[in-house]
HTML snippet that shows the backbone in 3Dmol.js (N, CA, C, O; Angstrom):
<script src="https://3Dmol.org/build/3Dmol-min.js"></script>
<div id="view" style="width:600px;height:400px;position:relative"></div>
<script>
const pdb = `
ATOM      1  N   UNK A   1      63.689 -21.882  74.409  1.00  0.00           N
ATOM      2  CA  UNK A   1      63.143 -20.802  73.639  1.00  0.00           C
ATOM      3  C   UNK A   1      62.798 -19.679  74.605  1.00  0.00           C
ATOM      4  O   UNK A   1      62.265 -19.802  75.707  1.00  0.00           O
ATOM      5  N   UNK A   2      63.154 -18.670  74.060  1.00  0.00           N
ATOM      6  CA  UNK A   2      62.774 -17.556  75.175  1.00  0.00           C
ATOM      7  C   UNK A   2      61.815 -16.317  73.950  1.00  0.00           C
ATOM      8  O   UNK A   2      61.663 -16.535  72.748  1.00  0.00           O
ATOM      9  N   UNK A   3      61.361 -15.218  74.621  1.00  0.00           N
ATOM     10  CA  UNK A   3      61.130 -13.906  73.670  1.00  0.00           C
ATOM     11  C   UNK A   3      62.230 -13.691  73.761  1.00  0.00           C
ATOM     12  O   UNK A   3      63.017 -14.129  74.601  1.00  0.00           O
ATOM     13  N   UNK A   4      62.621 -12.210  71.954  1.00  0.00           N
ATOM     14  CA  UNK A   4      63.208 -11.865  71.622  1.00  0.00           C
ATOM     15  C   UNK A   4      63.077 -10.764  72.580  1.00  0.00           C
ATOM     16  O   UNK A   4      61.982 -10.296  72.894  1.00  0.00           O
ATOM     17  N   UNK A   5      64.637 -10.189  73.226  1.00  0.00           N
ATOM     18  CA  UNK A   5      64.420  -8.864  73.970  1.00  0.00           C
ATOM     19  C   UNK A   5      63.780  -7.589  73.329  1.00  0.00           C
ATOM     20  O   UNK A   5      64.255  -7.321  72.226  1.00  0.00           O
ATOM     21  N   UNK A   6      63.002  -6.916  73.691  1.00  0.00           N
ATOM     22  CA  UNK A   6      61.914  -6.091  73.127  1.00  0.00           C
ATOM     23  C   UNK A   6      60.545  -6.520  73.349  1.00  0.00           C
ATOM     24  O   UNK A   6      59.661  -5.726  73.669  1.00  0.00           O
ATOM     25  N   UNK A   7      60.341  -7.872  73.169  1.00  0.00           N
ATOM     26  CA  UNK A   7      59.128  -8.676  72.988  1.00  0.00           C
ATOM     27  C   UNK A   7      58.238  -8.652  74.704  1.00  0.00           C
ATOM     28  O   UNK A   7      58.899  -8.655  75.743  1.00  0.00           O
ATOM     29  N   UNK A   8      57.258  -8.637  74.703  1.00  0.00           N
ATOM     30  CA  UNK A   8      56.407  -8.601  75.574  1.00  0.00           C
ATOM     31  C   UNK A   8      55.229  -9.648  75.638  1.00  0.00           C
ATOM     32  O   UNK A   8      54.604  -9.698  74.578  1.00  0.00           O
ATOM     33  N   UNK A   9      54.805 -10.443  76.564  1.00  0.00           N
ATOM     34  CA  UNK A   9      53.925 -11.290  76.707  1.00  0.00           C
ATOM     35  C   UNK A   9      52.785 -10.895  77.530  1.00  0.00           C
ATOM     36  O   UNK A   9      52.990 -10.869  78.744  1.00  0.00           O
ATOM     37  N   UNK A  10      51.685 -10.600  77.125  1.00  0.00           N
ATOM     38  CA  UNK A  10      50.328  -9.976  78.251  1.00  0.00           C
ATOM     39  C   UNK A  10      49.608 -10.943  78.085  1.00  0.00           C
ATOM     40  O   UNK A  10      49.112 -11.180  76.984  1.00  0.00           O
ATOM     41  N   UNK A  11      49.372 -11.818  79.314  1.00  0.00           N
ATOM     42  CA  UNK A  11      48.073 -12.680  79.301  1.00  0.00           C
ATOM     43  C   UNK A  11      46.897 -11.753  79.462  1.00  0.00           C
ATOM     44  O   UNK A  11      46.914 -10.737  80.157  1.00  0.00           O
ATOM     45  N   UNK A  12      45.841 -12.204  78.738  1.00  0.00           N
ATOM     46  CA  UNK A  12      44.417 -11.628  78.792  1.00  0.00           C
ATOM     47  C   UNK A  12      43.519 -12.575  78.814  1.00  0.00           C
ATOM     48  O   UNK A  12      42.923 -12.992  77.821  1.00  0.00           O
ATOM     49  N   UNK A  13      43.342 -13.067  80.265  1.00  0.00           N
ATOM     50  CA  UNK A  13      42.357 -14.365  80.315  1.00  0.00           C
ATOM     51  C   UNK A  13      42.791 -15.569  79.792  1.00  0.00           C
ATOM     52  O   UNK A  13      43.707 -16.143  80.382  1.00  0.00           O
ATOM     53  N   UNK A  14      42.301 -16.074  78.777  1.00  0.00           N
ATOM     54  CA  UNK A  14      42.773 -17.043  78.239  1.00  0.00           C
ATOM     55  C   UNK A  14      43.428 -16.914  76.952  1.00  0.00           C
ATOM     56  O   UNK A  14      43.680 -17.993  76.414  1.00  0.00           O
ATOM     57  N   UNK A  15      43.748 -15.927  76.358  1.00  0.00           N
ATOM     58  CA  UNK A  15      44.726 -15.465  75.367  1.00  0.00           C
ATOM     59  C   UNK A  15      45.514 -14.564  75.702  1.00  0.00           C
ATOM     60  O   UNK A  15      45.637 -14.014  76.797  1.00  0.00           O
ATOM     61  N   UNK A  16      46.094 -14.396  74.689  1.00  0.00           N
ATOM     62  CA  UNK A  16      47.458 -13.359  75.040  1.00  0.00           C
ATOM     63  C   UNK A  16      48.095 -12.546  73.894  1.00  0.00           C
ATOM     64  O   UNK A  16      48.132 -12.839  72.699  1.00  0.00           O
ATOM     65  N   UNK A  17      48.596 -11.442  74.532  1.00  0.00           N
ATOM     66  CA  UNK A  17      49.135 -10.578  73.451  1.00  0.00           C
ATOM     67  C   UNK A  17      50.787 -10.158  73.374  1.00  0.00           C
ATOM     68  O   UNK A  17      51.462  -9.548  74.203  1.00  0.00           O
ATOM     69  N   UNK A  18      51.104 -10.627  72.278  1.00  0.00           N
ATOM     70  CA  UNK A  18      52.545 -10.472  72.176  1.00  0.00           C
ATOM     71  C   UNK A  18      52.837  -9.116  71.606  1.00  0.00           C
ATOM     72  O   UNK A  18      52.481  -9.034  70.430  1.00  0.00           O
ATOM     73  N   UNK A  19      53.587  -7.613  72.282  1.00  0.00           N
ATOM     74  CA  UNK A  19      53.696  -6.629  71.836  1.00  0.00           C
ATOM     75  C   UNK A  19      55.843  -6.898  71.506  1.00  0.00           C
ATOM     76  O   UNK A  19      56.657  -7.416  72.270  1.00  0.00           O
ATOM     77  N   UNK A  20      56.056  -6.323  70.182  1.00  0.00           N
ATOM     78  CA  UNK A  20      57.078  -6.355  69.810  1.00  0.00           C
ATOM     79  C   UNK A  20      57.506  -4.182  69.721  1.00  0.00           C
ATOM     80  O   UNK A  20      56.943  -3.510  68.857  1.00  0.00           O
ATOM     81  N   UNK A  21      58.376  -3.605  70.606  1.00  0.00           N
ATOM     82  CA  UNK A  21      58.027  -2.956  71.093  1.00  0.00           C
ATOM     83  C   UNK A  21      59.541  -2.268  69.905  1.00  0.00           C
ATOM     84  O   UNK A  21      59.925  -1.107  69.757  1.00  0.00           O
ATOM     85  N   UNK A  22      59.913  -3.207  69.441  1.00  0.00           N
ATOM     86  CA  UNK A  22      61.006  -2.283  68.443  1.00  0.00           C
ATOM     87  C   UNK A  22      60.008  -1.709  67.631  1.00  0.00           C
ATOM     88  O   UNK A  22      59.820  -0.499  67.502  1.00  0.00           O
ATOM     89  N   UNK A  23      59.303  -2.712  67.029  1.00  0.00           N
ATOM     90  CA  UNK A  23      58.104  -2.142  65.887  1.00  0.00           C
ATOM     91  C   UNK A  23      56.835  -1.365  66.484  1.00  0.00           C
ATOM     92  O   UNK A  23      56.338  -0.580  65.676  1.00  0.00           O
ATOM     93  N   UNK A  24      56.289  -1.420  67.584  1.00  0.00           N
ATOM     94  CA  UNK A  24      54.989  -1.498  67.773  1.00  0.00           C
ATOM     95  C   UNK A  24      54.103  -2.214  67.595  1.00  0.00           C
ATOM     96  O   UNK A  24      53.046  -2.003  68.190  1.00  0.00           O
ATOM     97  N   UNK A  25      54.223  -3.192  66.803  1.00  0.00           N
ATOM     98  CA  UNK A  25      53.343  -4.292  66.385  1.00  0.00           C
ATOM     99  C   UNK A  25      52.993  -5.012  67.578  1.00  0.00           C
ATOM    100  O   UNK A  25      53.729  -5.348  68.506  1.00  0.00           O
ATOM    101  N   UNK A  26      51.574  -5.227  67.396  1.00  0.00           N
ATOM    102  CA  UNK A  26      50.969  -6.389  68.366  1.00  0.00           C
ATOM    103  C   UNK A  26      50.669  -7.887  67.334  1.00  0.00           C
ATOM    104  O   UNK A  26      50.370  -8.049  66.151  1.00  0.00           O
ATOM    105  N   UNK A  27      50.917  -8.757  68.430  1.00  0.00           N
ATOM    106  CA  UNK A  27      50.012  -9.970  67.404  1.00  0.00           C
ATOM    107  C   UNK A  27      49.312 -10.662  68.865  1.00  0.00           C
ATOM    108  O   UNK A  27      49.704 -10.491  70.020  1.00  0.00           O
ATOM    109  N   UNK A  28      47.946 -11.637  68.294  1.00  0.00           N
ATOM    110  CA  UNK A  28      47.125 -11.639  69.160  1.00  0.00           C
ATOM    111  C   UNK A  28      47.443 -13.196  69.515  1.00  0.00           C
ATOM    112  O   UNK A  28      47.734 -13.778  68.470  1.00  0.00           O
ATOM    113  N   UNK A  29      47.478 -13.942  70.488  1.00  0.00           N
ATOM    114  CA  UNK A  29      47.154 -15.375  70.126  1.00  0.00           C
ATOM    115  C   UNK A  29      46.100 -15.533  70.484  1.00  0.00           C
ATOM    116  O   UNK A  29      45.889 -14.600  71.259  1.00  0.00           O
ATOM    117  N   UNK A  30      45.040 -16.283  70.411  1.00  0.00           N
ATOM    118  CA  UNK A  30      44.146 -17.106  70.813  1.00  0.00           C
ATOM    119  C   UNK A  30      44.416 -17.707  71.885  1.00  0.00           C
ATOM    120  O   UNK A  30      45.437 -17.351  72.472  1.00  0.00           O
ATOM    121  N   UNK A  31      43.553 -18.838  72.488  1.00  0.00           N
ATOM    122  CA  UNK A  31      43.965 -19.282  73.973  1.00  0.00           C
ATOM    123  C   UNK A  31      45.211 -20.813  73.684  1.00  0.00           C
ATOM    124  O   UNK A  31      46.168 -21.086  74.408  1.00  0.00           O
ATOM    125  N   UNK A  32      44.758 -21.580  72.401  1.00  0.00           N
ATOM    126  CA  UNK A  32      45.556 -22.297  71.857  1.00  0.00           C
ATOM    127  C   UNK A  32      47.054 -22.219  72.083  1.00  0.00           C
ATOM    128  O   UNK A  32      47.841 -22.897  72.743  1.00  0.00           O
ATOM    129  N   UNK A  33      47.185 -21.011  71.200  1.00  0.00           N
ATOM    130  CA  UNK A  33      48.607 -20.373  70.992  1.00  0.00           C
ATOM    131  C   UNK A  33      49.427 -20.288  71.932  1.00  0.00           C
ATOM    132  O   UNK A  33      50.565 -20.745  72.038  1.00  0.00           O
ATOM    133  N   UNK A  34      48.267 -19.154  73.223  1.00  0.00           N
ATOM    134  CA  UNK A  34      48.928 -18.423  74.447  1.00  0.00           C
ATOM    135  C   UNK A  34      49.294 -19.789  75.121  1.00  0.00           C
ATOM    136  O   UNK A  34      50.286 -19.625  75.830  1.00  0.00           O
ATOM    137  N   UNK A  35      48.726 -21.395  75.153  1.00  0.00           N
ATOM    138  CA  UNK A  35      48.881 -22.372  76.212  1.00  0.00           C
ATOM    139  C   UNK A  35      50.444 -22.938  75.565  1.00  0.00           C
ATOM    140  O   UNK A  35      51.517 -23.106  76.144  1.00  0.00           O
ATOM    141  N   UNK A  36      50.009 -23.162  73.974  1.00  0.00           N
ATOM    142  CA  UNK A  36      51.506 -23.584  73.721  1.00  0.00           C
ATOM    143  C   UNK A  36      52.637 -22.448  73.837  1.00  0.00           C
ATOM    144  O   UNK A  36      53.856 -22.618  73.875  1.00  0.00           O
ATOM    145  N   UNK A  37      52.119 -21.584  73.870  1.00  0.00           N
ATOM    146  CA  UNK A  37      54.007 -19.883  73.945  1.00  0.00           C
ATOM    147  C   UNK A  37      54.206 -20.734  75.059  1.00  0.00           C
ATOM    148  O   UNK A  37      54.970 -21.697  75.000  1.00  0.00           O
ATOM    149  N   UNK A  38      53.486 -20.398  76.190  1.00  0.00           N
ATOM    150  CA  UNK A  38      54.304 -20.408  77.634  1.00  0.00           C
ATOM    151  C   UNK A  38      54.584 -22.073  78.309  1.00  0.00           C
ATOM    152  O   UNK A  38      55.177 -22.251  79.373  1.00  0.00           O
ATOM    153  N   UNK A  39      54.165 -22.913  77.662  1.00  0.00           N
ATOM    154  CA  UNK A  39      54.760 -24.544  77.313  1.00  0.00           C
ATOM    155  C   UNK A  39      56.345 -24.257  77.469  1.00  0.00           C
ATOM    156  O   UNK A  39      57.205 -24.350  78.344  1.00  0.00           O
ATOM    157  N   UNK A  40      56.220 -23.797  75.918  1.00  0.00           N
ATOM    158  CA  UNK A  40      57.485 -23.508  75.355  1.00  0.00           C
ATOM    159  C   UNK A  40      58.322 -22.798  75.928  1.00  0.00           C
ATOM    160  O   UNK A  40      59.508 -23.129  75.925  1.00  0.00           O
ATOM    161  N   UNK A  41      57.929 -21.776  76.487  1.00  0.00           N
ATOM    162  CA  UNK A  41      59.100 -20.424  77.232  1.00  0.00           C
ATOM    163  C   UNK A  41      58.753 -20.912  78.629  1.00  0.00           C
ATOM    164  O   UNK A  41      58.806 -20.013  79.468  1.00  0.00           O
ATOM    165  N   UNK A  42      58.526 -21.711  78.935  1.00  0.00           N
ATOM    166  CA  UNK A  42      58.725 -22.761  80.504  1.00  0.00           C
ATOM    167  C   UNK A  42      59.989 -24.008  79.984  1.00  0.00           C
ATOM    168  O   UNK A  42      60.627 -24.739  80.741  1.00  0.00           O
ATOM    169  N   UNK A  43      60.062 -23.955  78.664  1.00  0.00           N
ATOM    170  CA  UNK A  43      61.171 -24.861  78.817  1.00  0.00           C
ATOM    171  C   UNK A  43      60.923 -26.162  78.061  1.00  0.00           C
ATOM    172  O   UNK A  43      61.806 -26.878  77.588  1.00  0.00           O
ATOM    173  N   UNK A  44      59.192 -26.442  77.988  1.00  0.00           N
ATOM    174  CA  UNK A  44      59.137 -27.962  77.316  1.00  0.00           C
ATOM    175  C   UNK A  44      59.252 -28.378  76.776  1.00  0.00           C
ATOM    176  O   UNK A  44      58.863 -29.543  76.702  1.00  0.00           O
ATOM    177  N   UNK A  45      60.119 -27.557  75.629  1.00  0.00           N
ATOM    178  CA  UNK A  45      60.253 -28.031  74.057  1.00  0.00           C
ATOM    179  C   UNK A  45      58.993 -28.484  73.163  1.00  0.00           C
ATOM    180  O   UNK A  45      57.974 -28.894  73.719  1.00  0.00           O
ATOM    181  N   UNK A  46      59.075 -28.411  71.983  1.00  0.00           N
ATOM    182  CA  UNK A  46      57.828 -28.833  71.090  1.00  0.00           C
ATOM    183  C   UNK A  46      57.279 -30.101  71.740  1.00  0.00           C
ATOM    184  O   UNK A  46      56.214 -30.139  72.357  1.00  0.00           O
ATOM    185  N   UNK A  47      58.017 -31.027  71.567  1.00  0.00           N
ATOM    186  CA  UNK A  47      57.406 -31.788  72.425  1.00  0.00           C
ATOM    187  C   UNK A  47      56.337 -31.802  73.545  1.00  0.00           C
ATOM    188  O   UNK A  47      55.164 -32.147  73.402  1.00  0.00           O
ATOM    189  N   UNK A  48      56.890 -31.400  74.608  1.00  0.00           N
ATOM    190  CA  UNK A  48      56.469 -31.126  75.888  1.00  0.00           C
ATOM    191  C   UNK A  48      55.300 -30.080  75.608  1.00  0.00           C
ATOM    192  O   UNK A  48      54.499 -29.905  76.527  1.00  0.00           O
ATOM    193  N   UNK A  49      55.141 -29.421  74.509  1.00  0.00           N
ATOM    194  CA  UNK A  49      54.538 -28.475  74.114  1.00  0.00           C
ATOM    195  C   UNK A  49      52.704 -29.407  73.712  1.00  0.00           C
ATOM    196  O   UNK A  49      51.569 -29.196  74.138  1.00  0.00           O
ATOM    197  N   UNK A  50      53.361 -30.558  72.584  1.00  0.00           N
ATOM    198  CA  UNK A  50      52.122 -31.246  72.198  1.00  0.00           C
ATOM    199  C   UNK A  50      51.454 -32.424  73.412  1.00  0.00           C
ATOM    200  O   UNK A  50      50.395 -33.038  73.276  1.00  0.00           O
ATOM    201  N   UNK A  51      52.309 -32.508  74.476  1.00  0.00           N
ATOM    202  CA  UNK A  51      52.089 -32.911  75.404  1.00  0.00           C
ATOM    203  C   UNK A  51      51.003 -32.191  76.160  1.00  0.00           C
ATOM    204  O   UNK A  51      49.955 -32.790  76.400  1.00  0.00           O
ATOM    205  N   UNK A  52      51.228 -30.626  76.651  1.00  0.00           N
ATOM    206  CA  UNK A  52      50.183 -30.191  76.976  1.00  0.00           C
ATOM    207  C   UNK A  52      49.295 -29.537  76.617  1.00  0.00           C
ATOM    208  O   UNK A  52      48.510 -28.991  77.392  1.00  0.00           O
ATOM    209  N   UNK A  53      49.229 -29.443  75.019  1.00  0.00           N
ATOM    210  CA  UNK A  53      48.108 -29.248  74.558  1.00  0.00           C
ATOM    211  C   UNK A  53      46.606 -30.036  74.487  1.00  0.00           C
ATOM    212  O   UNK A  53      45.442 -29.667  74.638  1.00  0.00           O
ATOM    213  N   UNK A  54      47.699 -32.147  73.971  1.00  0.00           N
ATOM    214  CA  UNK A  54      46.666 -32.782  74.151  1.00  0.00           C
ATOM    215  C   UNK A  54      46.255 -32.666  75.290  1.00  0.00           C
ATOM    216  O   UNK A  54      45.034 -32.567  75.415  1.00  0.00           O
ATOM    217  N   UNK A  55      46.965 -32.642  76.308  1.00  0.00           N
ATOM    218  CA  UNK A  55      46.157 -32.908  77.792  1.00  0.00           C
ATOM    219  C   UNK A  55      45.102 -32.013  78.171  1.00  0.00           C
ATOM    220  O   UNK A  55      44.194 -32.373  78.920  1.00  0.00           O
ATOM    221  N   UNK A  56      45.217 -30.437  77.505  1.00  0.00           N
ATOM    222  CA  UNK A  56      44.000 -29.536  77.601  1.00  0.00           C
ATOM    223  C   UNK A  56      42.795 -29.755  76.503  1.00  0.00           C
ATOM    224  O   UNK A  56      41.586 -29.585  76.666  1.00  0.00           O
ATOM    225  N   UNK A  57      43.637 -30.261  75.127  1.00  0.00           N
ATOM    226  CA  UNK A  57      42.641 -30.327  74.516  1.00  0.00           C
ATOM    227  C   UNK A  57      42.572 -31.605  73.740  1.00  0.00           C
ATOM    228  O   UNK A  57      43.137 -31.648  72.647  1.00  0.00           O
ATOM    229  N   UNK A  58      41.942 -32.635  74.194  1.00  0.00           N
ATOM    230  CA  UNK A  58      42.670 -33.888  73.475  1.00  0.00           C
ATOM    231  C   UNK A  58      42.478 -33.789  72.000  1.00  0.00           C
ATOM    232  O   UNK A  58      43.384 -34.170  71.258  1.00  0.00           O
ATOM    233  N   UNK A  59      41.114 -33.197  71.407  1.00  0.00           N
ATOM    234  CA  UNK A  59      40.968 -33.454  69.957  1.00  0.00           C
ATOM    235  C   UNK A  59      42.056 -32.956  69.300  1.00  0.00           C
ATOM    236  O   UNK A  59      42.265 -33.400  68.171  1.00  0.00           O
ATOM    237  N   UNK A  60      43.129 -31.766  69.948  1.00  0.00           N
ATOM    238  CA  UNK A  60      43.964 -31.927  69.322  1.00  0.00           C
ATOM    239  C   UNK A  60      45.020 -32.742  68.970  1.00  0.00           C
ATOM    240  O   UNK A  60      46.106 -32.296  68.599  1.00  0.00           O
ATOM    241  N   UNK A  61      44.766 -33.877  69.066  1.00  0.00           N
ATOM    242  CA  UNK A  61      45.969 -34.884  69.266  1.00  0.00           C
ATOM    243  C   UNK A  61      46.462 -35.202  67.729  1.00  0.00           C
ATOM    244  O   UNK A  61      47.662 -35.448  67.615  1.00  0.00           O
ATOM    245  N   UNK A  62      45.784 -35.221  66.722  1.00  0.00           N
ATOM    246  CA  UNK A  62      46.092 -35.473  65.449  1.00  0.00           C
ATOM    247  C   UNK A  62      47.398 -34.254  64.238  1.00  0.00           C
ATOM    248  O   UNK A  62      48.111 -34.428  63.250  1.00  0.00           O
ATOM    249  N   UNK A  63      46.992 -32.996  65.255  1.00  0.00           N
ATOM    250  CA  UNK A  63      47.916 -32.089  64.416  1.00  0.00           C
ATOM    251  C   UNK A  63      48.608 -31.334  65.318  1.00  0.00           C
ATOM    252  O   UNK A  63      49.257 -30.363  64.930  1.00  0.00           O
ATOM    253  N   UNK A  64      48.550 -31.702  66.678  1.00  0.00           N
ATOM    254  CA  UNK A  64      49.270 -30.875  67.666  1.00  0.00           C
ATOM    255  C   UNK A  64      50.650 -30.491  67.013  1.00  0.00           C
ATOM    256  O   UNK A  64      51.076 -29.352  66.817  1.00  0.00           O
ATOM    257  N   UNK A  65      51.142 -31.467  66.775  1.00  0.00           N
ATOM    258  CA  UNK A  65      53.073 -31.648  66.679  1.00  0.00           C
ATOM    259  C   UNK A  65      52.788 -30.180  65.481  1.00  0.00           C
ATOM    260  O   UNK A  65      52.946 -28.985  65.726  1.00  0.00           O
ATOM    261  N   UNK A  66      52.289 -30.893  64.070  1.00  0.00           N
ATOM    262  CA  UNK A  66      52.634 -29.551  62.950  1.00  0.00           C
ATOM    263  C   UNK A  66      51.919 -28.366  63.604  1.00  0.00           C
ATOM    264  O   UNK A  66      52.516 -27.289  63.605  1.00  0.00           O
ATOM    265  N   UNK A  67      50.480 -28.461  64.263  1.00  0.00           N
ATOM    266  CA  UNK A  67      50.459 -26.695  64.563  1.00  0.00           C
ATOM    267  C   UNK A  67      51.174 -25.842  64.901  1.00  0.00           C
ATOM    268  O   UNK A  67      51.375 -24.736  64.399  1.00  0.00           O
ATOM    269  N   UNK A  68      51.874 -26.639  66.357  1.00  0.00           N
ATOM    270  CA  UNK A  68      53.418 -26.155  67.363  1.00  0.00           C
ATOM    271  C   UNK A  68      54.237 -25.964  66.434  1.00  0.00           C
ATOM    272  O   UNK A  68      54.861 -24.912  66.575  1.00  0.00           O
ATOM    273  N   UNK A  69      54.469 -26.493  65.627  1.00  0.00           N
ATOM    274  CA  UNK A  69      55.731 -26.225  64.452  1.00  0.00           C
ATOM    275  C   UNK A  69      54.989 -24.880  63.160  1.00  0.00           C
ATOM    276  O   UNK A  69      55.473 -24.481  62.101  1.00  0.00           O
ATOM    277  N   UNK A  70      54.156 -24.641  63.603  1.00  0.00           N
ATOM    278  CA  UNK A  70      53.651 -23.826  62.592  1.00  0.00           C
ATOM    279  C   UNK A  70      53.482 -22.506  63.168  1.00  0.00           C
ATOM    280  O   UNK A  70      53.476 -21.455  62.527  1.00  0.00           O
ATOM    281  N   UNK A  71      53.347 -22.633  64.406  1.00  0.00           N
ATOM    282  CA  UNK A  71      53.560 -21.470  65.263  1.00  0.00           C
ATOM    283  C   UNK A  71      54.752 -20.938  65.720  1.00  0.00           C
ATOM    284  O   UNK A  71      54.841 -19.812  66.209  1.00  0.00           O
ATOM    285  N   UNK A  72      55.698 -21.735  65.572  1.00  0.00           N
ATOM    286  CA  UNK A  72      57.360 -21.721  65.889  1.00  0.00           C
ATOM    287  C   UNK A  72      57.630 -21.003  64.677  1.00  0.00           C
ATOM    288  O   UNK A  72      58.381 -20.029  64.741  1.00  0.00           O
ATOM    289  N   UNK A  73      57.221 -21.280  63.791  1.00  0.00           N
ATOM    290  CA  UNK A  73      57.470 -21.167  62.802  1.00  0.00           C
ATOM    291  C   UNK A  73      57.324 -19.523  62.147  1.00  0.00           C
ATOM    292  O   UNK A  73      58.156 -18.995  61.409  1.00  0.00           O
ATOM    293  N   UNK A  74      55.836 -18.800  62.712  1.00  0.00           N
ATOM    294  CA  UNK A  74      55.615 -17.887  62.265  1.00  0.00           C
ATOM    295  C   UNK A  74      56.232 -16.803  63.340  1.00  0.00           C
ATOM    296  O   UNK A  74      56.524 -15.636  63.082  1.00  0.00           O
ATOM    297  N   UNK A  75      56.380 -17.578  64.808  1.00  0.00           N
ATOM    298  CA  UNK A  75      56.786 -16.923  65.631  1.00  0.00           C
ATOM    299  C   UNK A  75      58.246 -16.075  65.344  1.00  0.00           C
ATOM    300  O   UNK A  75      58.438 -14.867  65.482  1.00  0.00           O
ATOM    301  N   UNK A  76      59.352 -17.286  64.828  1.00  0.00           N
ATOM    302  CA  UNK A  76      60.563 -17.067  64.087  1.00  0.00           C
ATOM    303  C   UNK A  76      60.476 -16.223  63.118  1.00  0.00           C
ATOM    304  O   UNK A  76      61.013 -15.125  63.264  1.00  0.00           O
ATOM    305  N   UNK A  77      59.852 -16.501  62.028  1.00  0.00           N
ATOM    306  CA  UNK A  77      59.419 -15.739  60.653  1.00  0.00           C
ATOM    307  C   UNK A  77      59.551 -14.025  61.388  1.00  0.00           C
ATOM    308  O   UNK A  77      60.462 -13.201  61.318  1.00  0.00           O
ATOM    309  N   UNK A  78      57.895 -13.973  62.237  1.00  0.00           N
ATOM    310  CA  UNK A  78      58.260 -12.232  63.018  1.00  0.00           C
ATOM    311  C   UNK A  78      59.465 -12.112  63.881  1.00  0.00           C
ATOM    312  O   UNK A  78      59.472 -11.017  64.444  1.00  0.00           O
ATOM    313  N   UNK A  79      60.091 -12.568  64.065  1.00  0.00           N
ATOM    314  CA  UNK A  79      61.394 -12.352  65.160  1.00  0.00           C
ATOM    315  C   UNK A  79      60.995 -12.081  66.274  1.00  0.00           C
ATOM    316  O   UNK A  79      61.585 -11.097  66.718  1.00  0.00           O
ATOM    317  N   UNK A  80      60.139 -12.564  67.057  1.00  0.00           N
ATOM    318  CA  UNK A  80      59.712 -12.367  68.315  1.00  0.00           C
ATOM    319  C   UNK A  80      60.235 -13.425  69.083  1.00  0.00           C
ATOM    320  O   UNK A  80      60.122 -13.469  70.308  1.00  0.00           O
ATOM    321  N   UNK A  81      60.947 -14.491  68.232  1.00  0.00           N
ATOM    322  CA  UNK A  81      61.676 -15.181  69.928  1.00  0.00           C
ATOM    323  C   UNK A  81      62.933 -15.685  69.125  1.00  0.00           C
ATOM    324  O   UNK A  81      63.229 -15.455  67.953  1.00  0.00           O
ATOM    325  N   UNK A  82      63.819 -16.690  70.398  1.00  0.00           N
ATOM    326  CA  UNK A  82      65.256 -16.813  70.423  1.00  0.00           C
ATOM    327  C   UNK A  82      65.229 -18.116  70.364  1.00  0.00           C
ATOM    328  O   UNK A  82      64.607 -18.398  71.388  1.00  0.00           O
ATOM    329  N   UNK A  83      65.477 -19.045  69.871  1.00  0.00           N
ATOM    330  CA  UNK A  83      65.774 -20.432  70.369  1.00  0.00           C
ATOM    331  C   UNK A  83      67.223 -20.419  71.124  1.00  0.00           C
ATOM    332  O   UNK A  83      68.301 -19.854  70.938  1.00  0.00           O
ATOM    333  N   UNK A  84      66.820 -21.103  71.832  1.00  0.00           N
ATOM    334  CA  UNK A  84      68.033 -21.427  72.699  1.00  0.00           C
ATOM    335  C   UNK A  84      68.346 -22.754  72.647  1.00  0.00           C
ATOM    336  O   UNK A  84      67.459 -23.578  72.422  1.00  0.00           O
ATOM    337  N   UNK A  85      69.856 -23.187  72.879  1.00  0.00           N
ATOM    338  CA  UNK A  85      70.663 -24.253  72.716  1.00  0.00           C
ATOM    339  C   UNK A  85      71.100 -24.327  74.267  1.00  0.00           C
ATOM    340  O   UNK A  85      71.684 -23.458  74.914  1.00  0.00           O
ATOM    341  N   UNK A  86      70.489 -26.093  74.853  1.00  0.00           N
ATOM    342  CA  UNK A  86      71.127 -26.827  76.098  1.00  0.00           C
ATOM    343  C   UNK A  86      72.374 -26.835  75.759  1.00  0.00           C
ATOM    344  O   UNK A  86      72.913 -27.321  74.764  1.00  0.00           O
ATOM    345  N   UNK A  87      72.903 -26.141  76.844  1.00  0.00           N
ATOM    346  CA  UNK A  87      74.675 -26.586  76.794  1.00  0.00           C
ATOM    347  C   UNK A  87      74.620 -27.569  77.941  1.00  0.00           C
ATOM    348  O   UNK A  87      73.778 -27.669  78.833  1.00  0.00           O
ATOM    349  N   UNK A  88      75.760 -28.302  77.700  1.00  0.00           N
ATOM    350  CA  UNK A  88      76.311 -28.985  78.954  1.00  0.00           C
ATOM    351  C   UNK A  88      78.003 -28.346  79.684  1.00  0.00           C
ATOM    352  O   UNK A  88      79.191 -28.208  79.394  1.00  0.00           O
ATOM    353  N   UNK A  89      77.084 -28.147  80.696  1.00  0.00           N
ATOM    354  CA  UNK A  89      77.906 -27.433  81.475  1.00  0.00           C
ATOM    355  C   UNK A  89      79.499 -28.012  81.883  1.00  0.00           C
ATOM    356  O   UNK A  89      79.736 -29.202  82.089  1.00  0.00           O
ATOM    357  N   UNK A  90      80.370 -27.074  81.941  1.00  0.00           N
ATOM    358  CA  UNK A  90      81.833 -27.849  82.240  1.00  0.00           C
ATOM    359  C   UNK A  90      81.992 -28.079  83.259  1.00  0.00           C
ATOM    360  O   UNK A  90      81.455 -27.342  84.086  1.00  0.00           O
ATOM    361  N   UNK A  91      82.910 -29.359  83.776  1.00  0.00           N
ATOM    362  CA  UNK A  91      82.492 -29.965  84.604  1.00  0.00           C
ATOM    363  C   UNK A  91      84.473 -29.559  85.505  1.00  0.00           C
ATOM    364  O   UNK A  91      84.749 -30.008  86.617  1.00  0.00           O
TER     365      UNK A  91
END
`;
const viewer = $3Dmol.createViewer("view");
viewer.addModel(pdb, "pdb");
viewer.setStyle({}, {cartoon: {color: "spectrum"}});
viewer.zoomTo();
viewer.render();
</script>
């Protein structure tokens, strides 16, 4: 998963602000959000995503998986990012 080109990521402490710069629109995350984006745009997949959420926050361990999917979700919905597909490379 990467941002959509246009898209901008500003950490601010422990949250972060995603500016979408076709629109102007900002959206804010919380510190939650900002830990799972950059999970994700490091590469860890949802997975790897609820992985280090519990590890920062264990009580989340019960809804990690659907939040991450709910944030993917709205993330997609605004068009602010790309999923990307592992290829396997030719050999």
């Amino acid at each position: 998963m990467r941002l959509r080109p246009g898209v901008t990521l500003t950490p601010i402490d422990e949250v972060a602000v995603l500016l979408d710069e076709r629109t102007g629109r900002y959206r804010q995350l919380n510190a939650t959000a900002a830990l799972v984006l950059r999970s994700l745009l490091a590469g860890h997949g949802q997975d790897g995503a609820a992985r280090d959420l519990v590890r920062t926050h264990p009580a989340a361990m019960p809804t990690a998986e659907a939040d991450i999917a709910a944030l993917v979700a709205q993330l997609r919905t605004a068009n602010l990012i790309v999923e990307t597909v592992d290829r396997e490379q030719p050999r």
